[in-house]
C-alpha positions as CSV (number, residue, x, y, z in Angstrom):
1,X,0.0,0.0,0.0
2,X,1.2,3.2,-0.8
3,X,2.3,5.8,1.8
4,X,-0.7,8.3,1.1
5,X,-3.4,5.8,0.4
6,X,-2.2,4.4,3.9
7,X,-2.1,7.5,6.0
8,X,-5.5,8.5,4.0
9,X,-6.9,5.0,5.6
10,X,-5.5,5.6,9.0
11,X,-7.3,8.7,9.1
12,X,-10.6,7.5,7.7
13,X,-10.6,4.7,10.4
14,X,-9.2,7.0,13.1
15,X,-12.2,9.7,12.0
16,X,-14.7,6.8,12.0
17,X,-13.8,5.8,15.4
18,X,-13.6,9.3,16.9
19,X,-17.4,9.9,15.4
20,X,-18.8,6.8,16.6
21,X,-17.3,7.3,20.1
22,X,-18.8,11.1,20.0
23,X,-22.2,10.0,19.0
24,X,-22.1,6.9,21.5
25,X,-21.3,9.4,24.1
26,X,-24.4,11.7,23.3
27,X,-27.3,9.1,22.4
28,X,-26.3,6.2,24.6
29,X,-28.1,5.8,27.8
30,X,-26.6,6.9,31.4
31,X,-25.8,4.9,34.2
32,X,-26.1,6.9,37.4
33,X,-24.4,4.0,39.1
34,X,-21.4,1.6,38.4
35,X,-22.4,-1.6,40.0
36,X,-18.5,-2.3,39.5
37,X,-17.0,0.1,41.6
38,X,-19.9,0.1,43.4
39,X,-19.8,4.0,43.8
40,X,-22.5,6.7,41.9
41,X,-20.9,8.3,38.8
42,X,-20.5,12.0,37.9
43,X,-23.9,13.8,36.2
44,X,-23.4,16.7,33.8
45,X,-25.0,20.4,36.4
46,X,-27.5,21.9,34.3
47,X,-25.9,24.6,31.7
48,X,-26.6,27.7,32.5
49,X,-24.9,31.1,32.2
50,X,-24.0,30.9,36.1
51,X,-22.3,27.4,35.7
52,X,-20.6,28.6,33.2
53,X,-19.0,31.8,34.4
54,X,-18.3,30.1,37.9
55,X,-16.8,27.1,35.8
56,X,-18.4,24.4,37.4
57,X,-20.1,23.3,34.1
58,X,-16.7,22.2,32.3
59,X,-15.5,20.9,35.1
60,X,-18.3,19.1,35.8
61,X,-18.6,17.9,32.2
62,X,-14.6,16.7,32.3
63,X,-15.8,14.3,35.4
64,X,-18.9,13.2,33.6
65,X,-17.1,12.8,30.5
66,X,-14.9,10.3,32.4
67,X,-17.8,8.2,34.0
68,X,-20.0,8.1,31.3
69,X,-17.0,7.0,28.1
70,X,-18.8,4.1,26.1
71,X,-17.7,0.4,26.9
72,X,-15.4,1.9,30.1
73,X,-15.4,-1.2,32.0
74,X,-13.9,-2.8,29.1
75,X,-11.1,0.1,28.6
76,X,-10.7,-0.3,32.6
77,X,-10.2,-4.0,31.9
78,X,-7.5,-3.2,29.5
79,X,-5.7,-0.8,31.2
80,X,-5.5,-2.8,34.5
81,X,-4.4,-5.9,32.2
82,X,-1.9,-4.1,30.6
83,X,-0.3,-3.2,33.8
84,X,-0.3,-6.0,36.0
85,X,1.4,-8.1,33.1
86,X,2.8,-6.5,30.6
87,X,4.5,-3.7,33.1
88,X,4.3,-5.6,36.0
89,X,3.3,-2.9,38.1
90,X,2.3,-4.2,41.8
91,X,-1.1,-2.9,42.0
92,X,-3.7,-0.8,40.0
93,X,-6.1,1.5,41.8
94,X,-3.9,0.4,45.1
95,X,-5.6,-3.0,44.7
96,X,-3.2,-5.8,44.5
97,X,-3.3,-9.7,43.8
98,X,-1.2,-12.3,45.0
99,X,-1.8,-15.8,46.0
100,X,-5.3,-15.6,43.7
101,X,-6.0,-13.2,46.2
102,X,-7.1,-9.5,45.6
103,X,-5.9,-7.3,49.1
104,X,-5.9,-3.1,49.4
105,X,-2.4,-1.4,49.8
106,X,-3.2,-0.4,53.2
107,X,0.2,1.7,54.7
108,X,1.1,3.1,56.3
109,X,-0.1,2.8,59.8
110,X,-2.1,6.2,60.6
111,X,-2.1,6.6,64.7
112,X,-3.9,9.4,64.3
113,X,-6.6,7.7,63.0
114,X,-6.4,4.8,65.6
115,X,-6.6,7.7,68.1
116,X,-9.8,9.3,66.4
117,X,-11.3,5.8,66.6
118,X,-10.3,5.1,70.3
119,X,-11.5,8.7,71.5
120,X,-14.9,7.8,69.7
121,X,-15.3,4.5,71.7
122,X,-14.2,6.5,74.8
123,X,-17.1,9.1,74.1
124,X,-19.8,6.1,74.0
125,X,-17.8,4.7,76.8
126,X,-18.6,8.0,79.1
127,X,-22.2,8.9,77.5
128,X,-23.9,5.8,77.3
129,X,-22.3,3.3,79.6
130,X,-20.2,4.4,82.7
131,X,-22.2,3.0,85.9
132,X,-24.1,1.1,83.9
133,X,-22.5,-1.8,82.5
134,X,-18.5,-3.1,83.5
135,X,-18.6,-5.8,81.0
136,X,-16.9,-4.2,78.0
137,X,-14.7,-5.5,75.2
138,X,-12.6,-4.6,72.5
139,X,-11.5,-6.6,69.9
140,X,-9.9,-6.1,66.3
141,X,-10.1,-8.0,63.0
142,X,-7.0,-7.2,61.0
143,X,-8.0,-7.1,57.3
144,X,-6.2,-10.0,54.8
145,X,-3.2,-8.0,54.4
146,X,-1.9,-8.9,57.6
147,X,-1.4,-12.3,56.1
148,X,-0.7,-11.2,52.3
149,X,0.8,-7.8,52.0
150,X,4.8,-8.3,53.4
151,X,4.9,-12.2,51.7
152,X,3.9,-10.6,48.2
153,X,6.1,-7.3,49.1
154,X,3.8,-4.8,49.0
155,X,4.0,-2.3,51.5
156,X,2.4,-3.6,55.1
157,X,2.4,-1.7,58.7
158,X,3.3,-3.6,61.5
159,X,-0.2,-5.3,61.9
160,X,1.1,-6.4,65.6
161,X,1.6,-3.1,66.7
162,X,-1.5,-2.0,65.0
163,X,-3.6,-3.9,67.6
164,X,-1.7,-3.7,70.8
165,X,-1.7,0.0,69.9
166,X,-5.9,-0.2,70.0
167,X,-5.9,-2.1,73.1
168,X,-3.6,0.6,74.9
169,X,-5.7,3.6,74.2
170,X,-8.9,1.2,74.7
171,X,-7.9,-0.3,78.4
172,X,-9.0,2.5,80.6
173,X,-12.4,1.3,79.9
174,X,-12.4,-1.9,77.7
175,X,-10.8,-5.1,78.1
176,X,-8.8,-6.5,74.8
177,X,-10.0,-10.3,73.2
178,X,-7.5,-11.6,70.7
179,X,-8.6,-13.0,67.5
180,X,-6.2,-12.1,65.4
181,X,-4.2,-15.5,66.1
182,X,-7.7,-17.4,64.7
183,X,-7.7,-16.1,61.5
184,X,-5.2,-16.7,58.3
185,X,-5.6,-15.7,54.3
186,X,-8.1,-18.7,53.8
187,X,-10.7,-17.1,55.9
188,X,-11.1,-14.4,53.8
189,X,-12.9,-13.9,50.2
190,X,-10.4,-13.8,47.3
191,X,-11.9,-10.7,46.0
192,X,-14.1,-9.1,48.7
193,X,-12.8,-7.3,52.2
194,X,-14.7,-9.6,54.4
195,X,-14.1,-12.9,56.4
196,X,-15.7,-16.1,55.5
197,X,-18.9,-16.9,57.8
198,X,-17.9,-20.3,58.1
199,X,-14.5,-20.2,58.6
200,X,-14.7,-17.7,62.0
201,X,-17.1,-20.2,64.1
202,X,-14.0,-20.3,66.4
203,X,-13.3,-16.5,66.1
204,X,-17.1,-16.4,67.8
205,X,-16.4,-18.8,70.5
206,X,-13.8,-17.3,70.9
207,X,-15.5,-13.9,72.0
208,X,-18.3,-15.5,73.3
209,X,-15.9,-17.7,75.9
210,X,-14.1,-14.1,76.6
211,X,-17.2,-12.3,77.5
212,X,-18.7,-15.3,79.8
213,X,-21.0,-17.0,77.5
214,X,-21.0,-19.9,74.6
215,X,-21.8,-20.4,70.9
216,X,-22.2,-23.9,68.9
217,X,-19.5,-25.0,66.9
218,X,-22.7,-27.4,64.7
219,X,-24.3,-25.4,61.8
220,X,-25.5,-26.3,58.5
221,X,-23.1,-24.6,55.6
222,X,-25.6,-23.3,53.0
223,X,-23.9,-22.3,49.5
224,X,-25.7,-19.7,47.6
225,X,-26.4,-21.1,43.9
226,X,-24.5,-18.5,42.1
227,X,-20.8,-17.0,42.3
228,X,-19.7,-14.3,44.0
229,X,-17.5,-11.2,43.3
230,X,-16.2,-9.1,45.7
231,X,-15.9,-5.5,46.1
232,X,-11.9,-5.7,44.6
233,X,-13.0,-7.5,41.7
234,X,-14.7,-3.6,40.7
235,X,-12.2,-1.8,41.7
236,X,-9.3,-3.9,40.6
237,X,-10.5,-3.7,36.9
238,X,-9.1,-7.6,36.8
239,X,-10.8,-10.0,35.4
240,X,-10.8,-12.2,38.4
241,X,-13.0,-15.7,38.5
242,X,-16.0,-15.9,40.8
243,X,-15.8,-17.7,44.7
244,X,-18.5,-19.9,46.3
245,X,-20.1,-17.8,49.2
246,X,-21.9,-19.7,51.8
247,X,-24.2,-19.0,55.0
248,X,-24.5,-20.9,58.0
249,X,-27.6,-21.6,59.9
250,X,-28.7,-24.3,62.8
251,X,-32.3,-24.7,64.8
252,X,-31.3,-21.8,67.0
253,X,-29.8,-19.3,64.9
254,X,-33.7,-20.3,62.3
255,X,-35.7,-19.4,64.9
256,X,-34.2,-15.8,65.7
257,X,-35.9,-13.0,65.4
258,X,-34.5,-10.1,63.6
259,X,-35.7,-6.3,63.8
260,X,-34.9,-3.5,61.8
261,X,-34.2,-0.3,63.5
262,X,-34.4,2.1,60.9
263,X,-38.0,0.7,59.9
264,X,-39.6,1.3,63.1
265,X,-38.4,-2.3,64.5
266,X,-40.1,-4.1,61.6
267,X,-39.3,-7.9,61.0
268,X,-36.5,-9.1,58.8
269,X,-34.4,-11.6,57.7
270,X,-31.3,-12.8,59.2
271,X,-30.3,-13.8,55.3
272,X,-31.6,-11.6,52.8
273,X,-32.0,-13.6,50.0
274,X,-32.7,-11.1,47.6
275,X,-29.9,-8.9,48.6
276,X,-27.8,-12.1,48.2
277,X,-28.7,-12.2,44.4
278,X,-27.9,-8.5,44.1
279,X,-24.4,-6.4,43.2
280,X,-22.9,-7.3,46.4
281,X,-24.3,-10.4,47.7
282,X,-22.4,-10.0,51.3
283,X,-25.0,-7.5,52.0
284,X,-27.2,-10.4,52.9
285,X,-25.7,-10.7,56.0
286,X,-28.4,-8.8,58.4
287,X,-29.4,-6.8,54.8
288,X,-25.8,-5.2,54.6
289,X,-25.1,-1.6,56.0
290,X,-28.2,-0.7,58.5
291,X,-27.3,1.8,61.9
292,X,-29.4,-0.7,64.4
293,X,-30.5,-3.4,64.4
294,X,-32.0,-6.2,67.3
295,X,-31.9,-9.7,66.7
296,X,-34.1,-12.1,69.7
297,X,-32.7,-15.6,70.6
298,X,-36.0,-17.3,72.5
299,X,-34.1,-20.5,72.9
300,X,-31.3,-18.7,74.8
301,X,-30.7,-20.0,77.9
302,X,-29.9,-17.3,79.7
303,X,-31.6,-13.6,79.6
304,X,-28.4,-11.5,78.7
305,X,-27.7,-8.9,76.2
306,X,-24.9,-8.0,74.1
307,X,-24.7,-4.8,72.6
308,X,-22.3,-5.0,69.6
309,X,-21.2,-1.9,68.3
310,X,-19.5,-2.9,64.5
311,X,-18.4,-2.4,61.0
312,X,-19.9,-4.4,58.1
313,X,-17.8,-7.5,59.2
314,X,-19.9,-7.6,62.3
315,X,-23.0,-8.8,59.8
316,X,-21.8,-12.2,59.7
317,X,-20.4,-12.7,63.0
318,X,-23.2,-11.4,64.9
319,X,-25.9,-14.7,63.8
320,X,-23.0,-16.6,65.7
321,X,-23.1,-14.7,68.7
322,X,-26.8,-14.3,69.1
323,X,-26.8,-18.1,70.3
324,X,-25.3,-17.2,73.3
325,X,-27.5,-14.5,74.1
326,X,-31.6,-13.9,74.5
327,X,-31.0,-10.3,72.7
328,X,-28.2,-9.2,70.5
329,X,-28.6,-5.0,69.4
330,X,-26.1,-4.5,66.7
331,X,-25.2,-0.8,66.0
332,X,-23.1,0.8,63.3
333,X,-22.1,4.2,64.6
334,X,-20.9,5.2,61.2
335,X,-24.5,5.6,60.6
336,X,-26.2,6.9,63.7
337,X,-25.1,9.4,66.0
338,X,-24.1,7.6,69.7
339,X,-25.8,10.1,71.7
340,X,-29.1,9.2,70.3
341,X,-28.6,5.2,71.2
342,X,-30.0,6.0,75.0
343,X,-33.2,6.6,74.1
344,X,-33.1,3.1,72.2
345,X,-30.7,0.5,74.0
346,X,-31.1,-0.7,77.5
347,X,-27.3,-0.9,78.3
348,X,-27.7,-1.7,82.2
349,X,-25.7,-4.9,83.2
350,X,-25.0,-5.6,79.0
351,X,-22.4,-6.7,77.5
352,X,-21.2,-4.3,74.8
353,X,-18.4,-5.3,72.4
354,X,-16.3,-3.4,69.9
355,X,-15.4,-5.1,67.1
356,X,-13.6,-3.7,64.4
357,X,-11.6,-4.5,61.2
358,X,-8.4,-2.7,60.8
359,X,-9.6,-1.3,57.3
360,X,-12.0,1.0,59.7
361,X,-10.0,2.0,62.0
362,X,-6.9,2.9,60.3
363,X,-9.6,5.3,58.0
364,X,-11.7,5.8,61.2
365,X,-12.9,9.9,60.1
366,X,-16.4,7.6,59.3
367,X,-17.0,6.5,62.7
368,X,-19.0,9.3,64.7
């Protein structure tokens, strides 16, 4: 082919391309959510003369531009391909995978944070439950780079330090339960955050021995019918294979009763199952994400009550717990503010348990 008939192609197929992409980005309908990243995507601000003197409408075009390119997942595919292994970079979007295992940078070690978080527990500590309760515990769930980051040499903080750090600034007032030396890489999805229900039976008994009570180690392991992708898969861009997720259940965790407290205390499920069949099937732990929420054991042999203040890792350890217990209240103060919780919780003579993963705490500005 001669020079000019071939730079009169490239052109043609590069103009082509350019118009089809234009036109694509105009007429092709917008998603006001990437079920991927799990995360809303940018919307064009009306155009008017203000928004476009102040600015705002270009620069609110560049980021809707961005979220809104035709086939992006697949150029996001590309691009994270392309650099994992043909440039070999160690991570893309600070999401790493080693060992089939997809983990979040997560360095350095922010002790600011840590002291945020403690300071917070402390505040719900001397509001809520000084003279009324002495039976309060502490606990942290280091996330699956404790047992992945160094090994694949990514950066790592001392995850060691990390903890006995939490139980220092937590000891005037809580005492510290170790689980840390329960878990290992296996009890945690490939490409989700999360631990693995079934695999942290003993991290329960464990707790529940700590705090004077028990749990059953017998449960029927239920496996959903379809795979599940984790919240790294998204934001890794990696085409990364699905994982069995299961659920356990047993007489006494089936015939709990679970209460919604955003909904006025209506009934709900311990599993969701339509939650489970949705973009992140983990929410169907106790439905995912709710500030409050009460779940009644009537085959508990004894009438006591743990209050479990927790992240989103709590949802699947707290069925587990509510066997040893008559009524478990589970409370996300990311969500609620603590000085409300009084006019809600009966804290007299509980027993109230922080539990939280190291993901939170070490970004802890969400906990109020």
């Amino acid at each position: 082919m001669k020079p000019t008939i071939k730079n009169i192609v490239i052109c043609v197929v590069f103009g082509i391309f350019f118009i089809g992409m234009f036109l694509c980005c105009l007429f092709l309908p917008k998603s006001e959510f990437s079920y991927s990243e799990r995360r809303k995507l940018a919307q064009m601000v009306p155009i008017t003369a203000e928004s476009i003197g102040s600015g705002t409408a270009m620069t609110s075009f560049e980021t809707y531009s961005t979220d809104n390119f035709p086939l992006r997942d697949t150029f996001r595919t590309l691009k994270a391909v392309t650099s994992a292994y043909a440039f070999y970079r160690l991570d893309n979007n600070n999401i790493y995978v080693a060992d089939g295992y997809a983990a979040k940078v997560e360095y350095p070690m922010r002790e600011s944070a840590v002291n945020y978080a403690a300071e917070r527990f402390f505040n719900v500590y001397k509001t809520l439950l000084a003279g009324k309760t002495d039976h309060i515990y502490m606990s942290v769930i280091p996330d699956k780079g404790a047992f992945l980051a160094e090994k694949s040499g990514r950066l790592s903080m001392d995850y060691g330090e990390f903890e006995a750090l939490m139980a220092e600034k937590t000891s005037d007032f809580a005492e510290y339960i170790t689980i840390s030396d329960l878990l290992e890489l296996s009890d945690y999805y490939k490409t989700d955050t999360h631990w693995r229900q079934e695999n942290i039976v003993d991290v329960a008994q464990r707790l529940a021995s700590a705090m004077g009570t028990s749990v059953s180690d017998t449960h029927t392991v239920n496996e959903l019918d379809h795979g599940f992708r984790g919240v790294y898969y998204g934001q890794s861009a990696l085409p990364l294979p699905p994982e069995k997720i299961y659920y356990l259940t047993n007489p006494v965790i089936n015939e709990c009763k679970v209460y919604n407290g955003e909904k006025n205390n209506a009934e709900m499920d311990m599993y969701d199952m339509e939650l489970a069949v949705g973009y992140d099937p983990y929410e169907m732990f106790l439905s995912g994400s709710l500030s409050m929420i009460t779940i009644e054991n009537p085959n508990a042999d004894n009438d006591r009550h743990l209050v479990l203040f927790r992240d989103s890792f709590g949802s699947a350890i707290a069925p587990l717990l509510a066997e040893g217990y008559a009524k478990v209240t589970v409370v996300d103060i990311r969500y609620i503010q603590p000085f409300v919780l009084g006019r809600f919780i009966d804290f007299e003579n509980a027993d109230v348990l922080f539990l939280y993963s190291s993901l939170v705490l070490n970004n802890s500005e969400t906990i109020k």
